[in-house]
Residue, then its C-alpha position, 0 to 999 in steps of 0.5 A: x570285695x570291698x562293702x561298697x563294691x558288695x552293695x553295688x552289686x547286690x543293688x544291681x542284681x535287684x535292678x536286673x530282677x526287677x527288670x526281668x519282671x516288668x518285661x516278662x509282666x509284658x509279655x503275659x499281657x501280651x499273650x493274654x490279649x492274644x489268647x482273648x482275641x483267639x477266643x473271640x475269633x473261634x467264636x465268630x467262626x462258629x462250628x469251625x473255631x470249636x476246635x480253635x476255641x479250646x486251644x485259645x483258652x489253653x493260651x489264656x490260662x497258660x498266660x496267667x499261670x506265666x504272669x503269677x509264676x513271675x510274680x511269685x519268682x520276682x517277689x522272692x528273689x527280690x525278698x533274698x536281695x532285700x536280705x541280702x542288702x541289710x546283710x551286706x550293709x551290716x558288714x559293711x558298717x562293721x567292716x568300717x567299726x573295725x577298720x577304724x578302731x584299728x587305725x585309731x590303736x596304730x595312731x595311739x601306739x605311735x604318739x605313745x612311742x614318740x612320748x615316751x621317747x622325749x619323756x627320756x630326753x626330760x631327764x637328759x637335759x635336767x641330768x646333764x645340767x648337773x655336770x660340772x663341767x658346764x656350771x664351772x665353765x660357766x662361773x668362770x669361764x676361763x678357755x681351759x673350763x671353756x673347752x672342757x665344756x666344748x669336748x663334754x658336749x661334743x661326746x654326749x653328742x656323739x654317743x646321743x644321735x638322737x640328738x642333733x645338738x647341744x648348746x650352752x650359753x650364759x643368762x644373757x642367752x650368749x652360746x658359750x660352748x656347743x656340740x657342733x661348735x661350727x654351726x652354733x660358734x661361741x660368742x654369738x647370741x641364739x638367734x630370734x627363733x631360739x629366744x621362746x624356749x631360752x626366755x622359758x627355761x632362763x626363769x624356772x625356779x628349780x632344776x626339776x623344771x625344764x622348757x621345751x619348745x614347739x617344732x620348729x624349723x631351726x635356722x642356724x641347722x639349715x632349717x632342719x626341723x627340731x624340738x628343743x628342750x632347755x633348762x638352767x645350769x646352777x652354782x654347784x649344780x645344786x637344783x635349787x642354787x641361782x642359775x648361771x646359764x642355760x643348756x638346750x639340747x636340740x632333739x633331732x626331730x626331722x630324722x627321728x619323728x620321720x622313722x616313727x611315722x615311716x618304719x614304727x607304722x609298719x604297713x604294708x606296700x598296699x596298705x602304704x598306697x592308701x595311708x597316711x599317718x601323722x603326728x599333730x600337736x596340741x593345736x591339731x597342727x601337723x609336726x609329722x608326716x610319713x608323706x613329708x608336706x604340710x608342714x604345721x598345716x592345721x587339721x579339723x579334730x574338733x575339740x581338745x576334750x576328744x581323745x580319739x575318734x574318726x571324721x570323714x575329711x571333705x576329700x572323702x578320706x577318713x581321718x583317725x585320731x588319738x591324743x597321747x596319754x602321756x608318759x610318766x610325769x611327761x604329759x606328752x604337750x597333748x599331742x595326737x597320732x592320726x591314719x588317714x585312709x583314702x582307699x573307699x570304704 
């Protein structure tokens, strides 16, 4: 029985008992004016009502014996309900305290997850920006170096599923070589919604440094949602050496956030019937939804100094939040992981 339902009850059982009372306080009245009237008619009657009298008088003390023993009744069953309801809402309160601190630790340990996940995909980039392959390609770009770097990214592609491209292009933002070079061709320019992250990466300092997108939906993956990470690819691979070009690769984040918020939530049937579990970005908006809709929909967590906590959405649902700790020298771009409950509480 949920505590709502045990309040529920106990407040009806109250109603009942208290009903019970003014009934039977009725009654007693009743008796008592009948056993009065008797008292007055067996003395009207004289010697004859004598016998009457005694049994009118009998009713009267039988009345007010009724009266106080249901009131004795009603005021001590009424005492173990008022009990029994603090009890009922002390367990109800802890019940909620539990439940909540439960889905503010789910949410932690699923953004924790997804953290330190892309925490390996910030050295994959800076690793593979290193690979001669890719800066020979790029500081002369002959068709022999060029394919060299089209098979390279090709066979990272097909061992690394996670992720679901890999594209290299020159500091003018033109795509030399990818992994998929049917999607993104070589000779063409990245498209608008690429230039953010290129314009980012084409301007670090050093090969320790990368930029990575906010998820987006990419255009030229058929609208696929992605989170892209991208640094530039140096003369002889030497990190501090100038900069020739930049390799992005595009983590697959409609397929692998999806498995974190669906598979890694690991909830039961009953439990799914009634929850929800998000990720969110620094921006409170959703990047990540185990039902699959509204997509960058902003959600009202209050400030960004609140690491964890529970609100009350205007739906009545409870919304449990926690923002990532980030993950090694990853500070995770402040993202949260959140369980909405809408069973009642």
């Amino acid at each position: 029985m949920r505590g709502t339902e045990l309040t529920s009850t106990i407040d009806d059982i109250a109603r009942r008992v208290d009903s019970f009372g003014r009934l039977n306080d009725k009654v007693a009245m009743q008796s008592h004016i009948l056993a009065v009237n008797s008292m007055i008619e067996a003395a009207r009657a004289g010697h004859h009502g004598r016998g009457f009298s005694v049994v009118a008088a009998e009713m009267k003390m039988l009345s007010g014996q009724t009266k106080d023993n249901a009131d004795q009744f009603r005021q001590d069953v009424l005492s173990y309900v008022q009990s029994a309801s603090k009890t009922a809402a002390n367990l109800t309160g802890a019940l909620l305290e539990a439940s909540e601190r439960a889905m503010i630790e789910k949410a932690h340990v699923l953004v924790q997850l997804i953290v330190r996940n892309l925490f390996e995909r910030t050295a994959d980039v800076r690793w593979w920006a290193t690979d001669p392959g890719f800066w020979e390609a790029l500081a002369r770009p002959d068709q022999a170096l060029l394919a060299r770097a089209q098979q390279r990214l090709a066979t990272i592609h097909r061992y690394y599923t996670v992720y679901l491209d890999l594209v290299l292009t020159d500091m003018e933002g033109r795509v030399v070589a990818s992994a998929t070079d049917g999607v993104v061709p070589g000779g063409r320019h990245l498209p608008i919604d690429a230039r953010d992250w290129f314009d980012r990466a084409a301007i670090l300092a050093t090969g320790h440094e990368y930029a990575v997108s906010d998820v987006y939906e990419s255009s030229i993956h058929g609208g696929r949602k992605v989170l892209v990470y991208a640094t530039p690819v140096r003369r002889e691979g030497d990190p501090e050496a100038e900069p020739i070009g930049v390799l992005a690769v595009y983590f697959d984040w409609q397929k692998e956030a999806q498995m974190i918020v669906r598979d890694e939530a690991a909830f039961t049937d009953e439990e799914w019937s009634t929850r929800r579990v998000l990720l969110l970005d620094a921006e409170h908006r959703i990047i990540a939804d185990s039902h699959e809709r509204d997509f960058l929909t902003r959600l009202p967590l209050g400030s960004e100094e609140d690491r964890t906590g529970c609100l009350q959405m205007p739906d009545g649902a409870r919304l449990c939040f926690a923002r990532t700790l980030g993950y090694e020298d990853y500070d995770g771009l402040g993202w949260y992981g959140a369980v909405i409950d809408y069973s009642p509480a």
